[in-house]
N, C-alpha and C positions, 0 to 999 in steps of 0.2 A: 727745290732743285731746279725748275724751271727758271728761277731768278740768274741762279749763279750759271746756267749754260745761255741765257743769254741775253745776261746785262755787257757790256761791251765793256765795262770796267773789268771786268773776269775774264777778257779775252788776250788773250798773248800774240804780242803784235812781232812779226816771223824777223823783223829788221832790229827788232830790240832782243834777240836772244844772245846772252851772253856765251862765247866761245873761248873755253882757256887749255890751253894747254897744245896749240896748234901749232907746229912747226915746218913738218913735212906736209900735211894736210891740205888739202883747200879748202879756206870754208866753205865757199860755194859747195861742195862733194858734198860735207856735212848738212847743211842745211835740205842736200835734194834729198838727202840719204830719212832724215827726219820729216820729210814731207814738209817741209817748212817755204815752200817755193812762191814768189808772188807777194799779194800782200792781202790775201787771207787769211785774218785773225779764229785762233781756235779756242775753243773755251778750253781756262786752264782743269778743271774739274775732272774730262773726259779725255787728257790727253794719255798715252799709255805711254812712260816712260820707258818703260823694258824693252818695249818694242822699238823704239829709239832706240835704244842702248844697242839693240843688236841688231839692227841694220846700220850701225855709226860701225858695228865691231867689223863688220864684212868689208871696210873701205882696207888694202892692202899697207898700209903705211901705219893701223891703230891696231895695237893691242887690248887696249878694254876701254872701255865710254862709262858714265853717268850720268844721266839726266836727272835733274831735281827739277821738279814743278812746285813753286811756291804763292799761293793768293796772296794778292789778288792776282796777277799779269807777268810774274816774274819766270823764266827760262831757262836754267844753267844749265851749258854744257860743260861738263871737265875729259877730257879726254887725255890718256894714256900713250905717246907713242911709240911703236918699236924703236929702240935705240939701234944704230946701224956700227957696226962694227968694220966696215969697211966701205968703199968706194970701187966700184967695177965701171971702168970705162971700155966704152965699144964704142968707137968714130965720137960722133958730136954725144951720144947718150952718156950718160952718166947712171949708174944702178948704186943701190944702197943693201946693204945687206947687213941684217941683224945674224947676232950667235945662236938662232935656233934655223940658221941657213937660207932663212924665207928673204928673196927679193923685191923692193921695192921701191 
């Protein structure tokens, strides 16, 4: 266990995390939202996707997240987003608003 948290081949490098499914999002939000900030590698072993998963869900613009952690070093994010059903403009803003009423 000691090997795998920390040979550096088992560490997930935060600029190699693959993000799909981002349209409305920023990655950057995603990335802070994951603790992913910087260029501190985390061992993939110890990482808590869930916990990922549901500070990715709290960003206003995603409906559901999943993280896979896969050894050695690999990251995916897939993410979910609300579809917006219409477009609210006030002056220069622009809002998006999906069919369960929620803006974003």
């Amino acid at each position: 266990m000691v090997w795998l948290t920390s040979d550096p081949a088992f560490s997930v490098d935060p600029g190699s995390v693959a993000l799909e499914g981002l349209r409305y999002t920023d990655p950057a939000h995603v990335r802070a939202k994951m603790g992913l900030t910087g260029d501190v590698r985390a061992p993939t072993v110890v990482i808590s996707t869930r916990s990922m998963e549901a500070a990715i869900a709290e960003l206003p613009t995603v409906a559901t997240a999943r993280v896979r952690a896969t050894l050695p070093d690999v990251l995916t994010v897939t993410v979910t987003e609300r579809e917006p059903i219409l477009a609210w403009r006030a002056g220069d803003d622009v809002w998006l608003v999906d069919v369960e009423g929620r803006v974003f």
